[in-house]
C-alpha positions in Angstrom: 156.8 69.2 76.5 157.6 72.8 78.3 154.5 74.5 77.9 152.1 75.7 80.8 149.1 76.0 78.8 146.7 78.5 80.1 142.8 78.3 79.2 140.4 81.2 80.0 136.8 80.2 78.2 133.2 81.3 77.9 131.1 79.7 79.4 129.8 76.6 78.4 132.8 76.5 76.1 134.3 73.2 77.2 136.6 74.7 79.1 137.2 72.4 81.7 136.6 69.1 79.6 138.8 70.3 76.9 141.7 71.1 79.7 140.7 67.7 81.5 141.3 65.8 78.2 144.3 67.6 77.1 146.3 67.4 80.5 145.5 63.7 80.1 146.7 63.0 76.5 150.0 65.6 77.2 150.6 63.7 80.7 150.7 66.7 83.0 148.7 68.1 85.8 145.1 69.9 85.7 145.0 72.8 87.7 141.2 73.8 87.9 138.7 73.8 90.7 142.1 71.9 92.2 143.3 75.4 93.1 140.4 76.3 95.7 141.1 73.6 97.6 144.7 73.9 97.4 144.5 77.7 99.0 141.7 76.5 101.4 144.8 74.1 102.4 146.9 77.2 102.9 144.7 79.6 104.5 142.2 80.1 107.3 139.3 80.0 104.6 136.4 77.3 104.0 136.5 75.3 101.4 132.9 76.0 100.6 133.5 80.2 101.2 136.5 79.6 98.4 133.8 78.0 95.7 131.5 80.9 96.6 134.3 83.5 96.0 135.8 81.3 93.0 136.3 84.0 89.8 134.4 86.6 91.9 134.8 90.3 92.5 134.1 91.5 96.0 132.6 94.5 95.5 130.5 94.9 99.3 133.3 95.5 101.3 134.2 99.1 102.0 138.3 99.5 101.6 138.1 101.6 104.0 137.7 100.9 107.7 137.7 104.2 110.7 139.1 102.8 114.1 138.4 103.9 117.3 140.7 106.6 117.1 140.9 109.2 113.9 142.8 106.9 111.9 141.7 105.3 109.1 143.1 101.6 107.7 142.9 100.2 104.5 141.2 96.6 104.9 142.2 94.5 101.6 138.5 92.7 100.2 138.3 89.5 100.6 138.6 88.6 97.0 141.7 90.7 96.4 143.1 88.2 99.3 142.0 85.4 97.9 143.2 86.0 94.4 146.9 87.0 95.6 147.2 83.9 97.7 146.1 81.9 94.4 148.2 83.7 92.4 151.3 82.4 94.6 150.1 78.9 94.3 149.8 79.4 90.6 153.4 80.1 89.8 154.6 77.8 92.5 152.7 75.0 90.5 154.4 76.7 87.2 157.4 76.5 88.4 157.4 73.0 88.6 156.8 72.0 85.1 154.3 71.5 82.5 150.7 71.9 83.1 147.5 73.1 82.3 145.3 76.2 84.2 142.0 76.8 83.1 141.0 80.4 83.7 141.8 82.2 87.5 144.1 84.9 85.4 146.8 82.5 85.2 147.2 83.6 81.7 148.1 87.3 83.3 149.6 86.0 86.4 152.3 83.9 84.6 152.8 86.2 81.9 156.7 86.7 82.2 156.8 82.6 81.8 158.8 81.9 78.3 157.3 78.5 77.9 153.8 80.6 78.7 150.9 79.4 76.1 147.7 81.3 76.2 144.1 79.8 75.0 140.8 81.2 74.9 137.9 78.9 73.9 134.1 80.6 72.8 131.3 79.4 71.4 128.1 80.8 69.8 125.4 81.4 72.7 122.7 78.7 71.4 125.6 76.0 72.1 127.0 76.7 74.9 123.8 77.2 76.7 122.8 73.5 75.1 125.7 72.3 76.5 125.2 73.6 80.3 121.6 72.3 79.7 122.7 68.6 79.5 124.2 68.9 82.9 121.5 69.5 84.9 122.4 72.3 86.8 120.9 73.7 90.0 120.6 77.7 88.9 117.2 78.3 90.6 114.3 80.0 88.5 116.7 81.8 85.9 116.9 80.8 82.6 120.3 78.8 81.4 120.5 81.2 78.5 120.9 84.5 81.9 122.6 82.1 83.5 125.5 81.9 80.7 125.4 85.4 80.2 125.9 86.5 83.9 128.4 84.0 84.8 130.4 85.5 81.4 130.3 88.7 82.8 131.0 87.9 85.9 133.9 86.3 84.6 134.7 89.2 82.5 134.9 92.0 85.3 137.0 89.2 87.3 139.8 89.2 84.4 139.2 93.2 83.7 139.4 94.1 87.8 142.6 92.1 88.1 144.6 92.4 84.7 143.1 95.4 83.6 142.7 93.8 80.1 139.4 92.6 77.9 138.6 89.1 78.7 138.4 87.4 75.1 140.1 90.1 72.8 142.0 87.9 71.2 145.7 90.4 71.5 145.7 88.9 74.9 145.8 85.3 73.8 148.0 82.8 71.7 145.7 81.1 70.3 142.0 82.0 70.1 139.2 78.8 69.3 135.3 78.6 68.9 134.4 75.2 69.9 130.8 75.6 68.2 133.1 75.1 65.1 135.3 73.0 66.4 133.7 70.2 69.1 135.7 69.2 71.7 137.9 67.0 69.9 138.8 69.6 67.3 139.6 72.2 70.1 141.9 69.4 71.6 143.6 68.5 68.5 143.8 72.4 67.3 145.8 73.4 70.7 148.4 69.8 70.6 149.1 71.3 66.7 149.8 74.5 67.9 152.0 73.3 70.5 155.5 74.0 70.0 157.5 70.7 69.0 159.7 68.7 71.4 163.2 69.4 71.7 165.6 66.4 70.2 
């Protein structure tokens, strides 16, 4: 297989089991929550400040800095730091061969990639907030239904802020699937089909 298959998802989607699973059965590397580490590894940054900042906008920091003189320098935010640095790492990693990236824009960083193939998983609301509810998660005194929502848009003025494309329309994508339809075995199975076959 050439591919580098990309994944951007909803949330509570699957996402990151459906990449897990696929990168397993296709044989090549995950890169997922794997890439904060790996730019913590090549920066000055926490590990812990990366997961804060993962898929996240920084919108508090004035561009703008005035020095002690009259000049004025541009300071870059932290997250447009961050992403560029990933975004290194991210076609580095491509570079080496197959693979699977689920979301960070890789889908829009790696665009000029021939072997490039772009997925977006969604699911209706009522699911994917049943889903997040299995696992337990620690979101304080919101509701799991807000908590899908904000972390979607979040994710959605992310992709917008750095591609300057709609998250989710589906011109932006190969291969669009709604894993409410589909399970996660389905989605799995639907993406290896689409999967161009193996050179002789």
């Amino acid at each position: 297989m050439k591919s580098i298959i990309t994944i951007g998802r909803e949330f509570g989607s699957g996402g990151h089991e459906i990449g897990l699973k696929l990168a397993e059965e296709l044989k090549v590397p995950l890169y997922d929550k794997l890439l904060v580490s790996m730019v913590a590894e090549e920066s000055d940054f926490a590990n812990k400040f990366l997961e804060e900042m993962d898929e996240k906008v920084d919108i508090h920091i004035a561009p703008f800095l005035a020095t002690r003189s009259n000049y004025v320098v541009y300071q870059q935010p932290m997250s447009d730091n961050i992403f560029f640095r990933q975004a290194e790492i991210i076609r580095k990693l491509a570079a080496e061969g197959p693979c699977v990236f689920v979301g960070r824009c890789a889908d829009y960083i790696l665009e000029e990639n021939p072997n490039l193939i772009r997925i977006f998983l969604y699911g209706d609301l009522k699911d994917r907030v049943a889903r997040k509810n299995q696992m337990q998660l620690d979101i304080g005194n919101i509701s799991m239904e807000k908590h899908v929502q904000m972390t979607d848009r979040k994710r959605s003025r992310y992709y917008r802020h750095y591609t300057g494309k709609v998250w989710g329309a589906r011109e932006n994508y190969d291969l669009c699937i709604n894993t409410s339809k589909t399970g996660i075995r389905g989605a799995i199975e639907t993406i290896k089909a689409f999967l161009p076959p193996e050179e002789e």
